[in-house]
N, C-alpha and C positions, 0 to 999 in steps of 0.2 A: 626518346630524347627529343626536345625543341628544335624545330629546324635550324639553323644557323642562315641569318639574314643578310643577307650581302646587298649592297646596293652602288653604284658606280657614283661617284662626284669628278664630275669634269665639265671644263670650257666649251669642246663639243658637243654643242645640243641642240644638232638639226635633228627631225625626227628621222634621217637613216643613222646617223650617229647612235639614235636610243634606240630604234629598233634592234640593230644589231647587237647591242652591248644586253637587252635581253634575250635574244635568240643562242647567245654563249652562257647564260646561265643568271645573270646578276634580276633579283628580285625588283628593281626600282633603278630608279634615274635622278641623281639633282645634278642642276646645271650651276655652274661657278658665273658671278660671284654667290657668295652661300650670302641663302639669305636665313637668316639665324631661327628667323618664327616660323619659314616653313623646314628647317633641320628640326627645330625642337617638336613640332605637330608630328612629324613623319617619327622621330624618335618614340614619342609617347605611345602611337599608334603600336608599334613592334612592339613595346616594351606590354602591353593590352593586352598584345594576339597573340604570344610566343611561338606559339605551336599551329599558329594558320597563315599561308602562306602571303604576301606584301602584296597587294596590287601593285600592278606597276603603271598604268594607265593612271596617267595626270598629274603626274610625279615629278616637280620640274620645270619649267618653265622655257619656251622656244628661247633659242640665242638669237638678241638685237639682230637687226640687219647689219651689214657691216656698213662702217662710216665713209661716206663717200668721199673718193679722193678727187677733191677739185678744188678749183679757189676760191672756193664756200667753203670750205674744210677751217679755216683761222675764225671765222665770223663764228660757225656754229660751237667749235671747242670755249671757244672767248664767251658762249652763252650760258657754260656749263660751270660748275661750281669745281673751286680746285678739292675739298672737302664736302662731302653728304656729310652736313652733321645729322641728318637721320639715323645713317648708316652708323654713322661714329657712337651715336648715341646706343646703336644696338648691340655695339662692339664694348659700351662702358657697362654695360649694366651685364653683359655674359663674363667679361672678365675684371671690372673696377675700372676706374679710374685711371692708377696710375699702370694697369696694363693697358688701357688705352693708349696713354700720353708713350710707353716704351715703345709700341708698334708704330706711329706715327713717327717717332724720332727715325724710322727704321726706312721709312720711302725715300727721303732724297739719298738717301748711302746706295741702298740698292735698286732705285732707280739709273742712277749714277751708274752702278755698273752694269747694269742693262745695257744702256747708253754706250757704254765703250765696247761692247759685243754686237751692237748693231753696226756700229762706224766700223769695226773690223771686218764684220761680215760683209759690207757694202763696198769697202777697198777692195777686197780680194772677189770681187762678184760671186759671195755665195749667199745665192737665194736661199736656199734650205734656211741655212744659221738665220740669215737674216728674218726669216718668217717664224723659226722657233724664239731667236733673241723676242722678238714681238709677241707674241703667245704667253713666255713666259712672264714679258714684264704688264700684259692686259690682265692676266689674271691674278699678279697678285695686286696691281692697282685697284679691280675689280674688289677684290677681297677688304683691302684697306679703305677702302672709301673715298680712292680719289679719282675721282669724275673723268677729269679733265684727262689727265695722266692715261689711264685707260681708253680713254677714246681718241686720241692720238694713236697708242699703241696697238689698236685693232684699225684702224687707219694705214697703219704699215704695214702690221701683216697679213692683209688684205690686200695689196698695193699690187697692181700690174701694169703701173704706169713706166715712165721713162726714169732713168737714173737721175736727172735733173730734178723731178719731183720726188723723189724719193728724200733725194737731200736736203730739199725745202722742209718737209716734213720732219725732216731729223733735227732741221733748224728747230722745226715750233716744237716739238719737243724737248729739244735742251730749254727754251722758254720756258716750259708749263715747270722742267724739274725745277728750275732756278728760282720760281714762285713761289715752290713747295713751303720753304721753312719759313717763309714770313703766314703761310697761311695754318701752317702747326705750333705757329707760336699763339698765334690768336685763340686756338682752340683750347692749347694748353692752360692759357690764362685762366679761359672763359672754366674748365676743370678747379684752375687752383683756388679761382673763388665761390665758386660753387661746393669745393671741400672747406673753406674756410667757413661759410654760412653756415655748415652743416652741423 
């Protein structure tokens, strides 16, 4: 029978992160956010080889540095797009249009509640939550294509500064959420007319 192919997808992508995850067994590495062309290259490759085993060597991509928390930190997010329409673009064409436009509708809700798990976690001094709430919400910003939103939130959960910057930071992220729908409406348009040409 065909070997059966396992490969790890996760946020952690230092190389002890990948080392370890194939010393427990998984054939391959990709690092979150997924980048859709190197999923579909690595798919086709397995789908090739069945029965010979994945390299796993280069599989992936190092994770960013973490965003540095200082008072550069406002300059550099304000530099970054609230929306990759690259990314968006790569997200329209694996699932349409109007699965794009539904996912998009989908970031300020659950940014939103991101948001209310970190200010929880931050009241009650728990690091842990507060470093998972941040994990959870860079990686699905990551995923969704919002820039900005994600590098804030790896900002946080990276953060080993004082409680005072922590909540600056929680400041300028309720900023970036509150920007969100004016900048998914632009995108949606830019979708409706683009289906309308069509």
């Amino acid at each position: 029978a065909a070997k059966v192919v396992i490969f790890c997808l996760s946020a952690d992508a230092s190389a002890e992160d990948r080392n370890r995850d194939i010393e427990v067994g998984f054939d391959g590495y990709l690092a979150k956010p997924v980048d859709w062309t190197r999923l579909s290259d690595v798919l086709a490759g397995v789908a090739a080889r069945p029965r010979e085993p994945v390299a796993s060597a280069g599989v992936g991509e190092p994770r960013p540095r973490p965003v540095a928390v200082t008072n550069g930190l406002d300059a550099l997010v304000a530099q970054m797009p609230l929306l990759d329409a690259e990314h968006c673009a790569e997200i329209r064409e694996a699932i349409g249009s109007r699965g794009l436009t539904g996912i998009l509708e989908m970031i300020p809700r659950s940014a939103g509640e991101q948001l209310e798990a970190l200010r929880a976690a931050r009241q009650t001094n728990n690091a842990e939550g507060l470093k998972r709430a941040a994990h959870t919400l860079k990686g699905f910003a990551g995923n969704m294509g919002a820039r900005r939103l994600a590098a804030v939130a790896q900002a946080i959960e990276h953060n080993t500064g004082e409680p005072a910057e922590i909540e600056r930071i929680l400041g300028l992220l309720e900023g970036v959420i509150a920007d969100m729908p004016a900048a998914i409406t632009r995108e949606t348009q830019i979708l409706s007319q683009a289906r309308a040409r069509a």
